[in-house]
C-alpha positions as protocol buffer text, in pm:
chain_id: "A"
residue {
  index: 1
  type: UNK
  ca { x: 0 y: 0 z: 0 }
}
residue {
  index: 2
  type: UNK
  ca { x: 34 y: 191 z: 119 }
}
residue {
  index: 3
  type: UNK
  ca { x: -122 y: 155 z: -285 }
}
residue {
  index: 4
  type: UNK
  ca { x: 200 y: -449 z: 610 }
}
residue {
  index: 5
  type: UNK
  ca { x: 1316 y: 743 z: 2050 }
}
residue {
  index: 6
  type: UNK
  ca { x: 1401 y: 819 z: 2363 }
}
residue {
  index: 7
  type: UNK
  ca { x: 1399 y: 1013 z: 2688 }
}
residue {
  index: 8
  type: UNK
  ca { x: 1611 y: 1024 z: 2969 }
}
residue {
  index: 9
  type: UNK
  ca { x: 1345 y: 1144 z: 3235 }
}
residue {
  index: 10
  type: UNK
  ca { x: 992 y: 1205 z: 3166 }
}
residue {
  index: 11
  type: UNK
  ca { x: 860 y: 1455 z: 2997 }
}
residue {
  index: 12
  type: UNK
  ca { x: 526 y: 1586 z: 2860 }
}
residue {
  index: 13
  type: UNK
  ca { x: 444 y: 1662 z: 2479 }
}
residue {
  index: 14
  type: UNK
  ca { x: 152 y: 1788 z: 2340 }
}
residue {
  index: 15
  type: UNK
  ca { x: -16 y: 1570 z: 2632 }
}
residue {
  index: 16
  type: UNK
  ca { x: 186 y: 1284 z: 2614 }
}
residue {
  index: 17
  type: UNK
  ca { x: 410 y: 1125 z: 2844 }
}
residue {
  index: 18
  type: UNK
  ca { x: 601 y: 885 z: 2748 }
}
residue {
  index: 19
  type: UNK
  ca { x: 957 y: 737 z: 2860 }
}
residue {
  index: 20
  type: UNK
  ca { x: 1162 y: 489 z: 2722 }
}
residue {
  index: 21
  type: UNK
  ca { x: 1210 y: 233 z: 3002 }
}
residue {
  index: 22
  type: UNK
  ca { x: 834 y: 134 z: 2931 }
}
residue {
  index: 23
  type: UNK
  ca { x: 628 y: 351 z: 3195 }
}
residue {
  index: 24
  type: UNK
  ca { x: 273 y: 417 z: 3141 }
}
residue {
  index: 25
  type: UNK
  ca { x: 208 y: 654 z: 2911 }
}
residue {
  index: 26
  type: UNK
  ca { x: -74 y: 892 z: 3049 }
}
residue {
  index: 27
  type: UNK
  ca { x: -281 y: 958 z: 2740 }
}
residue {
  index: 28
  type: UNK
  ca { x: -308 y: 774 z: 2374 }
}
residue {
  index: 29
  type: UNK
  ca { x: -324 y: 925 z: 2026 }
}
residue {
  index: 30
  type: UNK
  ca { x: -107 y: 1165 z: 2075 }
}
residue {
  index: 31
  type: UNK
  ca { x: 249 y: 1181 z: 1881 }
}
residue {
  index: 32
  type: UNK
  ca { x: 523 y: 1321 z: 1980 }
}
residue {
  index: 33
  type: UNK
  ca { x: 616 y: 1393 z: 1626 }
}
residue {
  index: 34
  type: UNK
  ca { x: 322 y: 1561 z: 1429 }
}
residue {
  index: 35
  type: UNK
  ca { x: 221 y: 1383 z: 1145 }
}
residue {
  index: 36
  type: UNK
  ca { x: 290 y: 1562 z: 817 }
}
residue {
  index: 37
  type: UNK
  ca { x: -1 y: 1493 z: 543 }
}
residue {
  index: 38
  type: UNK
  ca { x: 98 y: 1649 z: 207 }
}
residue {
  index: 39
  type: UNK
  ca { x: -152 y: 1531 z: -38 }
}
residue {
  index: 40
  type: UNK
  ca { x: -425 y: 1318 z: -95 }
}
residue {
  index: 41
  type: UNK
  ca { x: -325 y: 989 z: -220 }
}
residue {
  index: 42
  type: UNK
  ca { x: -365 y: 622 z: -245 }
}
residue {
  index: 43
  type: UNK
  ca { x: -193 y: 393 z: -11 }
}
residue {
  index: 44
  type: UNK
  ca { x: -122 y: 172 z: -264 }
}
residue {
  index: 45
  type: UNK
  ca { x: 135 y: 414 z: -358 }
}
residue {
  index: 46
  type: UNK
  ca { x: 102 y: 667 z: -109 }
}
residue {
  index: 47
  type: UNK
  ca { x: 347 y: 910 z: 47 }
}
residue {
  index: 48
  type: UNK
  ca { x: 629 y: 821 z: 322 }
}
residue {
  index: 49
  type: UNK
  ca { x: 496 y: 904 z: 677 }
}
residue {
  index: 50
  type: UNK
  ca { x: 731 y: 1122 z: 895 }
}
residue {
  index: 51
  type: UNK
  ca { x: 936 y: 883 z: 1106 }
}
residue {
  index: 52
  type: UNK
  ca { x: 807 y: 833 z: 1436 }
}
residue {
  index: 53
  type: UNK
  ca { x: 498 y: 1031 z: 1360 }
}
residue {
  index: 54
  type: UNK
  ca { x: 230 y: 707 z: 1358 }
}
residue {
  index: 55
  type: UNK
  ca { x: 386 y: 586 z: 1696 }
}
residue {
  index: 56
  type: UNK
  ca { x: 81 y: 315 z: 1728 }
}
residue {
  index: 57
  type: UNK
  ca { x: 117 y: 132 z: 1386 }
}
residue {
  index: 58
  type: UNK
  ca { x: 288 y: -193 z: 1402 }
}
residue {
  index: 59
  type: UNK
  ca { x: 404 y: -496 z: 1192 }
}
residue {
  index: 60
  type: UNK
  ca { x: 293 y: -850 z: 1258 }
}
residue {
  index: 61
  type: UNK
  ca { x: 590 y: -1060 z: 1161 }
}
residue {
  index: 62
  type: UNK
  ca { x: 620 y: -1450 z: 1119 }
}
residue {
  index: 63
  type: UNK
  ca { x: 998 y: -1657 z: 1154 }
}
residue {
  index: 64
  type: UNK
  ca { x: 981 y: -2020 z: 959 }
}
residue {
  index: 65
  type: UNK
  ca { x: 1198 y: -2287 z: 1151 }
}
residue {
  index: 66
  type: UNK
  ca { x: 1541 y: -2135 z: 982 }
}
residue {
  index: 67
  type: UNK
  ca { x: 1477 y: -1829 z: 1120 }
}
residue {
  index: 68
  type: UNK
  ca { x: 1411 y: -1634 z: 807 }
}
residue {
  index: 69
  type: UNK
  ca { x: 1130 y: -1347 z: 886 }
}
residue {
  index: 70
  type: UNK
  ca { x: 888 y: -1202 z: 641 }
}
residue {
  index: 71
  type: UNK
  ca { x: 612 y: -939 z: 752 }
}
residue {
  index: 72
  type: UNK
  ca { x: 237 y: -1023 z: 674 }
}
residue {
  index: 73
  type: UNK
  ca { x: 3 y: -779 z: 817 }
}
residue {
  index: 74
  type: UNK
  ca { x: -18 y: -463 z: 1043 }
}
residue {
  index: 75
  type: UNK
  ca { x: -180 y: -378 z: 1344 }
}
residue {
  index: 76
  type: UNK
  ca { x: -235 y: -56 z: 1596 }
}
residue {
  index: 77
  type: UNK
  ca { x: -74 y: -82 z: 1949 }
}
residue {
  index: 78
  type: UNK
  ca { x: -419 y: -7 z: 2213 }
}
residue {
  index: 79
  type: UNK
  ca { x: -260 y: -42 z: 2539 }
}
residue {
  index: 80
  type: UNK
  ca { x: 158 y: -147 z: 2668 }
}
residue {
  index: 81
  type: UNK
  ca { x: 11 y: -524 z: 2654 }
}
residue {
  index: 82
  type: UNK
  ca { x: -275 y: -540 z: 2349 }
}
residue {
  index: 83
  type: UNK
  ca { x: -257 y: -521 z: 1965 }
}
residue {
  index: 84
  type: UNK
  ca { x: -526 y: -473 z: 1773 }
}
residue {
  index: 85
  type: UNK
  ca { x: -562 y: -649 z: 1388 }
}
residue {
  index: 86
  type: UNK
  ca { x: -766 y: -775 z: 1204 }
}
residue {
  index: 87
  type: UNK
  ca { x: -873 y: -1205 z: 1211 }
}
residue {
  index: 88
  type: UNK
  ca { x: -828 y: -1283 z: 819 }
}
residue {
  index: 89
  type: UNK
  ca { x: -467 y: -1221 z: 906 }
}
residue {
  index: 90
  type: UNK
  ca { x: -429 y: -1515 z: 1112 }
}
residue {
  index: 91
  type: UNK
  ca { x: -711 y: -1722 z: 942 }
}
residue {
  index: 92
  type: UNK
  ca { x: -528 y: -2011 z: 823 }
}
residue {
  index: 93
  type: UNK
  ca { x: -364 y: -2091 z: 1149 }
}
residue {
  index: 94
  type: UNK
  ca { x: -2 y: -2103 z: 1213 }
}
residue {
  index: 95
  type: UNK
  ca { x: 233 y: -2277 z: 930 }
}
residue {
  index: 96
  type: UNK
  ca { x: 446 y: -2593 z: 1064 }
}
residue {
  index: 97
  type: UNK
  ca { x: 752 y: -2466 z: 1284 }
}
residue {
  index: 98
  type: UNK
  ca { x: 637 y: -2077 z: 1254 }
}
residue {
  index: 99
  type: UNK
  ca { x: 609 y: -1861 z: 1510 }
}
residue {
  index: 100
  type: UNK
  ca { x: 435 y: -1469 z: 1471 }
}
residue {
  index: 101
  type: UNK
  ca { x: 577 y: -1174 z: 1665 }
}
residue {
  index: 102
  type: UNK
  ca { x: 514 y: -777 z: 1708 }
}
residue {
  index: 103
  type: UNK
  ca { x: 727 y: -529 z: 1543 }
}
residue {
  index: 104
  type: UNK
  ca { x: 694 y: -161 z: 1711 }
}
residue {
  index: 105
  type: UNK
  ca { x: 923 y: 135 z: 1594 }
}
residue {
  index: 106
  type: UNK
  ca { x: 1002 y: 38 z: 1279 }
}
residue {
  index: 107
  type: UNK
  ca { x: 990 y: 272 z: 962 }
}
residue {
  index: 108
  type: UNK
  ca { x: 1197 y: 148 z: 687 }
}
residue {
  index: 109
  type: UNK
  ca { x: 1318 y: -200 z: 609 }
}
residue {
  index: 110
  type: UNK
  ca { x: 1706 y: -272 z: 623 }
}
residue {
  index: 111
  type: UNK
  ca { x: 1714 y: -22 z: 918 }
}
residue {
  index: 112
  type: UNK
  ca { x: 1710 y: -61 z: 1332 }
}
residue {
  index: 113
  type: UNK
  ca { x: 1539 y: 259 z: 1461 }
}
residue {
  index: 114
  type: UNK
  ca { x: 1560 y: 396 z: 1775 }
}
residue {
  index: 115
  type: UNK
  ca { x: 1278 y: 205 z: 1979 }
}
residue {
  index: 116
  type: UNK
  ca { x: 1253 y: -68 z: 1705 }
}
residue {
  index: 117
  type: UNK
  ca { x: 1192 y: -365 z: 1898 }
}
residue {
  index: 118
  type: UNK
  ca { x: 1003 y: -746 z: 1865 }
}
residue {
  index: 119
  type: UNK
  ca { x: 752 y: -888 z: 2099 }
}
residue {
  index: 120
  type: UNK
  ca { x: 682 y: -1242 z: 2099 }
}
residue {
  index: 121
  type: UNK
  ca { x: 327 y: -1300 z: 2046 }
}
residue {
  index: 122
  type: UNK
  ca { x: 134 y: -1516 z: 2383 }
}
residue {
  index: 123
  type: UNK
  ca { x: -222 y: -1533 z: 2272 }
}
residue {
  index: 124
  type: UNK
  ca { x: -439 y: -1486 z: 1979 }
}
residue {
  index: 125
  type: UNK
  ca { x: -825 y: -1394 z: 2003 }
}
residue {
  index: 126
  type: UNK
  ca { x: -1006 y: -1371 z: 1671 }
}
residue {
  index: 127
  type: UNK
  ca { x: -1324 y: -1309 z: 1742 }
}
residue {
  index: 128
  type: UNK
  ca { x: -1569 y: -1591 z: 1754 }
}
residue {
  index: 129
  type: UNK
  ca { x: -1784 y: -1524 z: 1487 }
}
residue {
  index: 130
  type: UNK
  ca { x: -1570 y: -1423 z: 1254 }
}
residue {
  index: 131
  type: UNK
  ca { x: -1607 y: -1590 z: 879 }
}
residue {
  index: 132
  type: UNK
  ca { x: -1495 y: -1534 z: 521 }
}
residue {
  index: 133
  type: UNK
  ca { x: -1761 y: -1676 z: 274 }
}
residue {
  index: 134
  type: UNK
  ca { x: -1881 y: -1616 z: -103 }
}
residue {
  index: 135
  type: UNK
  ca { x: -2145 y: -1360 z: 44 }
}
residue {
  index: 136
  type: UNK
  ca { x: -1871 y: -1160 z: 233 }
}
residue {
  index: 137
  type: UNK
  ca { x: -1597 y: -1153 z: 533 }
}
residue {
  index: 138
  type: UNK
  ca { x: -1770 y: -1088 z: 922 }
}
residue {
  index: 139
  type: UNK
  ca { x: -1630 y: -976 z: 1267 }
}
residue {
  index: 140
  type: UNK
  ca { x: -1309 y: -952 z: 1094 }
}
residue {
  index: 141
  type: UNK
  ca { x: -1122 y: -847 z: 1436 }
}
residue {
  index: 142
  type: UNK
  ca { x: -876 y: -963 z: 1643 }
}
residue {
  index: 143
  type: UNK
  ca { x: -710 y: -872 z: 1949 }
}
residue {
  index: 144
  type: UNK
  ca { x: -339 y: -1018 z: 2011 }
}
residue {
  index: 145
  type: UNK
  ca { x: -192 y: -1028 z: 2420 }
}
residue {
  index: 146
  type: UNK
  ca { x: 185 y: -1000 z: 2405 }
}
residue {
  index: 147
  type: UNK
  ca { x: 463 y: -1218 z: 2618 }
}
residue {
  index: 148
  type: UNK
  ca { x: 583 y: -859 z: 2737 }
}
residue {
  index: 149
  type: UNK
  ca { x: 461 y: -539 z: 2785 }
}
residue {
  index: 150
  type: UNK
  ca { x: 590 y: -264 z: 2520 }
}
residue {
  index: 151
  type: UNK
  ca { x: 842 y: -43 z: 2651 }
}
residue {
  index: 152
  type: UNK
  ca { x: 676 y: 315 z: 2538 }
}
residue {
  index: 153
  type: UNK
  ca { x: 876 y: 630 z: 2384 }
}
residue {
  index: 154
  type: UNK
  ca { x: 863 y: 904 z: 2151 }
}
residue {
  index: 155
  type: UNK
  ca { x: 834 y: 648 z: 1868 }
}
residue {
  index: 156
  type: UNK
  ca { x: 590 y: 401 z: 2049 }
}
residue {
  index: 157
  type: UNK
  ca { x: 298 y: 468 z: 2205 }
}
residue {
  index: 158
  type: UNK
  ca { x: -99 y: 364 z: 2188 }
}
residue {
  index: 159
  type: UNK
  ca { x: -359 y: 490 z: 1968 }
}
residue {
  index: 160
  type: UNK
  ca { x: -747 y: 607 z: 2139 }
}
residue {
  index: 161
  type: UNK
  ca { x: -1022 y: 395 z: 2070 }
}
residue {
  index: 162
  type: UNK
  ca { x: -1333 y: 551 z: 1974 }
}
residue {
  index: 163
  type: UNK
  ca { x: -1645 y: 620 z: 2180 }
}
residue {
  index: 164
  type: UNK
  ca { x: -1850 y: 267 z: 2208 }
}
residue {
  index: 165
  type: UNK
  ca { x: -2093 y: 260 z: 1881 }
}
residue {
  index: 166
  type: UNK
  ca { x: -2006 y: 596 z: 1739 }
}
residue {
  index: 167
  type: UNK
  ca { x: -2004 y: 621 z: 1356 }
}
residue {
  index: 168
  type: UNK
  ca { x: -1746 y: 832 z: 1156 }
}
residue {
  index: 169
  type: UNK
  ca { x: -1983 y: 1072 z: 931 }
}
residue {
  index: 170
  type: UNK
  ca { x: -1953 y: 1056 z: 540 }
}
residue {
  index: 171
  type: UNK
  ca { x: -1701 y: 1278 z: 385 }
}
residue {
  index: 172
  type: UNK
  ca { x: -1430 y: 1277 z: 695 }
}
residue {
  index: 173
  type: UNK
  ca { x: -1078 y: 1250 z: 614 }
}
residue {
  index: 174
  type: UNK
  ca { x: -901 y: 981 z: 778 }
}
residue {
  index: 175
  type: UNK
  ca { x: -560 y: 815 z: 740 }
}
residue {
  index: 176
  type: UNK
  ca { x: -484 y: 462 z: 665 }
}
residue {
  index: 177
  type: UNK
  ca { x: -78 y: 374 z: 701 }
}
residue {
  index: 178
  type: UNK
  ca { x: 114 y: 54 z: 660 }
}
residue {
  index: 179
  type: UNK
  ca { x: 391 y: -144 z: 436 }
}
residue {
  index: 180
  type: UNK
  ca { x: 162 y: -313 z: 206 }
}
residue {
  index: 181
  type: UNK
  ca { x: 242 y: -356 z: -189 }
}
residue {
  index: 182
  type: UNK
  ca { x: 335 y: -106 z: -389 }
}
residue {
  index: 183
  type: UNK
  ca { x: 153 y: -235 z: -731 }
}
residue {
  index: 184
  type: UNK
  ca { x: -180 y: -319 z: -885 }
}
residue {
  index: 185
  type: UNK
  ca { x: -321 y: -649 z: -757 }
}
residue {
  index: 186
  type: UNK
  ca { x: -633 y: -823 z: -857 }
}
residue {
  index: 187
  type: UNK
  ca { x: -635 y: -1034 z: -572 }
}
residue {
  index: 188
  type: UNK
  ca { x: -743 y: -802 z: -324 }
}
residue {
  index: 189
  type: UNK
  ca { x: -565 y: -749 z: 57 }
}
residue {
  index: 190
  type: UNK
  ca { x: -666 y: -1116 z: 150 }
}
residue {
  index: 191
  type: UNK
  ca { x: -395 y: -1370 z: 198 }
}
residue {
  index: 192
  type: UNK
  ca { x: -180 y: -1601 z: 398 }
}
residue {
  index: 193
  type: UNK
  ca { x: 110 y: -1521 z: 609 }
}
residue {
  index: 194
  type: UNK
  ca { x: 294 y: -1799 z: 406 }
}
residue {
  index: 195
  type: UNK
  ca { x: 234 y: -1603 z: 139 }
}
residue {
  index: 196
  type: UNK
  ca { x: 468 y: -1330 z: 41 }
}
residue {
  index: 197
  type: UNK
  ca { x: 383 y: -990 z: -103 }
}
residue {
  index: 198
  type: UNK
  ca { x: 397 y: -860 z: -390 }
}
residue {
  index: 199
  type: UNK
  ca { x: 674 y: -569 z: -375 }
}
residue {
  index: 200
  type: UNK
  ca { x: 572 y: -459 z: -49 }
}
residue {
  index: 201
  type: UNK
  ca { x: 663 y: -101 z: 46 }
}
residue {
  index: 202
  type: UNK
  ca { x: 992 y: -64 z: 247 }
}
residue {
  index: 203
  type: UNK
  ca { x: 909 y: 226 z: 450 }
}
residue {
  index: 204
  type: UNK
  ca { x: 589 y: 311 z: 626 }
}
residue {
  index: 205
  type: UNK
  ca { x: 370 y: 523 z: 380 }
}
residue {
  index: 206
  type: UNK
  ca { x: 12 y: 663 z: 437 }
}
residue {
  index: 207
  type: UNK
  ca { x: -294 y: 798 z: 228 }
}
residue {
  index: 208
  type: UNK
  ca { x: -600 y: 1026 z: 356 }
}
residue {
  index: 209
  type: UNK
  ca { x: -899 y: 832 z: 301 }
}
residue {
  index: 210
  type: UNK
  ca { x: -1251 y: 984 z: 289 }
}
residue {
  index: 211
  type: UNK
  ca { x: -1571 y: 808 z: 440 }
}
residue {
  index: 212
  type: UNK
  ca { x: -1802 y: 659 z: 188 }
}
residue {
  index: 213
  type: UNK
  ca { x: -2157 y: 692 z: 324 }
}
residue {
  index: 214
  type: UNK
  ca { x: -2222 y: 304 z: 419 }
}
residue {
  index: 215
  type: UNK
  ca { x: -2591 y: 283 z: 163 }
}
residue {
  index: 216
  type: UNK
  ca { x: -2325 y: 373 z: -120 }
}
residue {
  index: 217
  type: UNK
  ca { x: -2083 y: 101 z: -38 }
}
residue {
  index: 218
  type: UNK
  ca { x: -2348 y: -145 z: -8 }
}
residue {
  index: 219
  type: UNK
  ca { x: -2454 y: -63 z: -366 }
}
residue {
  index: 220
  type: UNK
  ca { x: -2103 y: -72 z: -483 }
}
residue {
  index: 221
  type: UNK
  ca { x: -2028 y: -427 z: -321 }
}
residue {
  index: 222
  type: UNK
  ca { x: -2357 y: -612 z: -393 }
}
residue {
  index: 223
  type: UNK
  ca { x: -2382 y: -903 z: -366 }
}
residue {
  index: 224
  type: UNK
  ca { x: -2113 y: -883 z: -106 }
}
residue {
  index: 225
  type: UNK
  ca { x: -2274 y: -794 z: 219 }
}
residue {
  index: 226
  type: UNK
  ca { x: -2128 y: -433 z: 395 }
}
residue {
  index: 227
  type: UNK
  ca { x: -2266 y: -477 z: 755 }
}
residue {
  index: 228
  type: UNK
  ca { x: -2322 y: -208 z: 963 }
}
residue {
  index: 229
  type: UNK
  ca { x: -2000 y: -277 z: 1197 }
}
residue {
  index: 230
  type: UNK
  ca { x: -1801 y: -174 z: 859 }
}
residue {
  index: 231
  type: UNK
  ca { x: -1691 y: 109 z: 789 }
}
residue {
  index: 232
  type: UNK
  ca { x: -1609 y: 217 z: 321 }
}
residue {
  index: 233
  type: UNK
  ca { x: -1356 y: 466 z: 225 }
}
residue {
  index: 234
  type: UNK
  ca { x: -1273 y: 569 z: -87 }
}
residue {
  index: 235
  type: UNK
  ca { x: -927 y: 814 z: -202 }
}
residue {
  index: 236
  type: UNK
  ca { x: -1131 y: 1103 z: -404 }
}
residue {
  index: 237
  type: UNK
  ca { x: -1127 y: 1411 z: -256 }
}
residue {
  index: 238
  type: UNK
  ca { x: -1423 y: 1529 z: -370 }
}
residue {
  index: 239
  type: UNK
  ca { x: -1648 y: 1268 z: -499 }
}
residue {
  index: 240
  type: UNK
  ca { x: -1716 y: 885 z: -569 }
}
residue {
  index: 241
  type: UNK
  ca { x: -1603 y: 766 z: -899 }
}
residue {
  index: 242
  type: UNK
  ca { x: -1717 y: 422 z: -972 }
}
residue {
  index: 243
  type: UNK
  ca { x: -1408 y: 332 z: -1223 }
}
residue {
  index: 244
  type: UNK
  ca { x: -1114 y: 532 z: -1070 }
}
residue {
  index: 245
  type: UNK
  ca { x: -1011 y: 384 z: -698 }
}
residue {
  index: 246
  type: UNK
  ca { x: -755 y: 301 z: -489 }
}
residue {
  index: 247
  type: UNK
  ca { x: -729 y: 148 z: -141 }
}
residue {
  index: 248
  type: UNK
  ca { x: -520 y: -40 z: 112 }
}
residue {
  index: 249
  type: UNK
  ca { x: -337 y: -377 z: -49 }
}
residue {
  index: 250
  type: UNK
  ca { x: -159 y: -715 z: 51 }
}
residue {
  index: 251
  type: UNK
  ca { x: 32 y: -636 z: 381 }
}
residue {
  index: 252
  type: UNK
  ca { x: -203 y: -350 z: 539 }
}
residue {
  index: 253
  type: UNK
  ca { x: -432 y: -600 z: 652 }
}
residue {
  index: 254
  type: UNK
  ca { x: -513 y: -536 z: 975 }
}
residue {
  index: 255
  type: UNK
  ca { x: -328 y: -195 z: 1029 }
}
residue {
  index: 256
  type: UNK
  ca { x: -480 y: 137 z: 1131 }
}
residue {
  index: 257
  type: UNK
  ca { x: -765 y: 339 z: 1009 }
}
residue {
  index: 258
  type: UNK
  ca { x: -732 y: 663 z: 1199 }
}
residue {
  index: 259
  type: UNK
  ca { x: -912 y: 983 z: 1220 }
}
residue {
  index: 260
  type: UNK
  ca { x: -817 y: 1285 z: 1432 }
}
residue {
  index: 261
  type: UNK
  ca { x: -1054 y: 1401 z: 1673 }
}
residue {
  index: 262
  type: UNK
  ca { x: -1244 y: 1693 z: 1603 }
}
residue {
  index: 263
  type: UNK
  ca { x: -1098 y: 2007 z: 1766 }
}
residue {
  index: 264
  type: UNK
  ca { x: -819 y: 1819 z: 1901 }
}
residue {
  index: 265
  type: UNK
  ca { x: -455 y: 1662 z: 1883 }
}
residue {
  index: 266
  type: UNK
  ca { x: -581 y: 1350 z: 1967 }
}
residue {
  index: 267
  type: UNK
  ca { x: -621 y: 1048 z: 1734 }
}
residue {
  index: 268
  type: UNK
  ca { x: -871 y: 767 z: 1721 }
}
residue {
  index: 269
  type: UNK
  ca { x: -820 y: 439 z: 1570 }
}
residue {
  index: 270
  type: UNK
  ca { x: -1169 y: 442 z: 1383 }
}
residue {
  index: 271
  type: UNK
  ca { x: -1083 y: 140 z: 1110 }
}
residue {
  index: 272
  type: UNK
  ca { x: -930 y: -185 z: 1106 }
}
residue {
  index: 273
  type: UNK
  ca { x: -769 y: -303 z: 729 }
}
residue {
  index: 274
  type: UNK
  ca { x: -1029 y: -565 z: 631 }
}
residue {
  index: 275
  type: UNK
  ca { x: -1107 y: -602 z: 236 }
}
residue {
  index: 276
  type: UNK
  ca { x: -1083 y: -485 z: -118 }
}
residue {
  index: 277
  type: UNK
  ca { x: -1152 y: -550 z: -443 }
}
residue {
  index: 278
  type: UNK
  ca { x: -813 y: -537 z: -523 }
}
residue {
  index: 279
  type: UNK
  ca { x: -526 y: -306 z: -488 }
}
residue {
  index: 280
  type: UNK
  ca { x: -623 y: 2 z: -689 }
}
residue {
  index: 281
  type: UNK
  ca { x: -933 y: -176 z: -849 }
}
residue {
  index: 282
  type: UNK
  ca { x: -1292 y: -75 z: -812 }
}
residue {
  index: 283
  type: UNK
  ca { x: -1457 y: -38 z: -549 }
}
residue {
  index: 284
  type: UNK
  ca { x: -1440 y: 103 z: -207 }
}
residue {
  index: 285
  type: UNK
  ca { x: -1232 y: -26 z: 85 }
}
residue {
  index: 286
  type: UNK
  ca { x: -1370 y: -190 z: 375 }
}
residue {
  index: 287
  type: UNK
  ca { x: -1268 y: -162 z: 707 }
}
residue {
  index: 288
  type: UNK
  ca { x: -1412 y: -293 z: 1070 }
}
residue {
  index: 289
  type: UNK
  ca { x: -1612 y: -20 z: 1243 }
}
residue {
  index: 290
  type: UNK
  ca { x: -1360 y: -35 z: 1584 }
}
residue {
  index: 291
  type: UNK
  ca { x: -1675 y: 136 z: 1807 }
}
residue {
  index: 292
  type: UNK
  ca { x: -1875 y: -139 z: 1718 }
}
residue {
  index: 293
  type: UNK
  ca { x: -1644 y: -389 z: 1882 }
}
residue {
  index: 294
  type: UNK
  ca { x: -1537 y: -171 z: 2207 }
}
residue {
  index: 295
  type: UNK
  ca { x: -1713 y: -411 z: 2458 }
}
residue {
  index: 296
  type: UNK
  ca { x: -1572 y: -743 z: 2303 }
}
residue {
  index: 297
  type: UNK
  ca { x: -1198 y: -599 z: 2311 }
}
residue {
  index: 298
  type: UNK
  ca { x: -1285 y: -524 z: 2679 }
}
residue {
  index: 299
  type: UNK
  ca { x: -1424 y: -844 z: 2701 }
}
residue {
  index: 300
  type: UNK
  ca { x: -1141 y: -977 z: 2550 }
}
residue {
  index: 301
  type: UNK
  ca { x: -809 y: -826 z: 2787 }
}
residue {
  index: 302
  type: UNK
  ca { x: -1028 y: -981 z: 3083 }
}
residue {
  index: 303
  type: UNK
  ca { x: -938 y: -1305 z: 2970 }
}
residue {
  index: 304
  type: UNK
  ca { x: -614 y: -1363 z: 2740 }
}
């Protein structure tokens, strides 16, 4: 698509405080470094975030049994213990000798930032009635408890979680970020972690998305069903155009839809990657509505 730091004492930042022996941070959503958006653009494609300045967005990673490591999917740190992704990302299970781990920090491949560190993965909650059929994908959430709890920073730090069943209005520009491929896929974002992307970004980019009134996407996506706990964007500025689209790919599954709260510096993790119709095709992305799913992810760190 994108078409998957350091203190010595604590300090406070535009509201945030954050150190980098892994304290508590007091507040989410806020960077430390301000995101810079430039343009409007699609992820698949997109421009190169500001290092440091989407301090929530992670990579979900997966070593075979020679060690080798290849990135699948994204996700949004919530809390210093919790990821949040999405469930297609882990729906075929874990290949033979494989284990899946948590980058945080990272920006661009073939470099070690400051903060960039790996968390072993302890338990993985998809959520119970999530499915992927011929008539559509549903609850396609997850929520992942690490072996050990993230040591925050300026570079690492939670995202906000919306207000419990609020809806994002039509016409709001978000931002969707994440390492996904680079190139025009018919295939959509679905796919295995086994699987390797197609030329997958190798530095964090982001798009602004706008919010597709939900009656439009349904029309758009017939027969596939667009339940109300979804949440369509599409990359024109100004309007819908039915032929010309672009979206999230292979390797942003899961990662961050987030929208800045009105009047605020504060930002709100509003969308989780879920489908396409293929990277840059037609047809508007779809992403879980995170407010619809606030009491099962409460549900959820009460028992991993």
């Amino acid at each position: 698509m994108v078409r998957s730091l350091f203190v010595v004492a604590a300090v406070l930042v535009a509201g945030l405080a954050a150190v980098s022996n892994g304290q508590e941070v007091t507040s989410c959503g806020v960077p430390v470094v301000d995101p810079v958006l430039t343009s409007v653009t699609k992820v698949r494609g997109g421009e190169t975030a500001k290092k440091g300045s989407w301090p929530w967005q992670v990579r979900l990673g997966m070593r075979d049994f020679l060690g080798r490591t290849q990135f699948f999917c994204g996700g949004s740190i919530i809390d210093k213990d919790h990821i949040l992704t999405a469930s297609h990302c882990f729906a075929q299970g874990t290949p033979f000798g494989a284990t899946f781990f948590v980058r945080v920090g990272d920006h661009q491949d073939n470099t070690v930032e400051v903060g960039q560190k790996d968390y072993n993965i302890k338990t993985i909650r998809k959520h119970a009635q999530f499915g992927m059929t011929a008539t559509g994908v549903s609850n396609d959430i997850a929520l992942l408890k690490l072996s050990s709890s993230i040591a925050f920073s300026d570079s690492v730090s939670p995202v906000c979680l919306p207000e419990k069943n609020s809806d994002t209005l039509p016409g709001r520009t978000c931002v969707v970020t994440g390492w996904g491929s680079t190139v025009n896929q018919s295939t959509g974002i679905f796919r295995a972690p086994a699987q390797p992307i197609l030329r997958p970004s190798t530095v964090l980019k982001q798009a602004k998305m706008s919010i597709l009134d939900r009656d439009t996407c349904k029309q758009a996506w017939r027969p596939i069903v667009i339940r109300d706990y979804m949440t369509c964007t599409y990359d024109d500025a100004d309007e819908w155009v039915a032929n010309v689209h672009g979206e999230p790919c292979q390797g942003d599954s899961g990662g961050p839809m987030a929208c800045k709260v009105d009047g605020s510096s504060t930002w709100n993790v509003e969308g989780v990657v879920s489908f396409g119709a293929g990277c840059g095709q037609r047809g508007p992305a779809v992403f879980t509505r995170v407010a619809s799913f606030i009491d099962w992810i409460d549900q959820q760190k009460l028992t991993l």
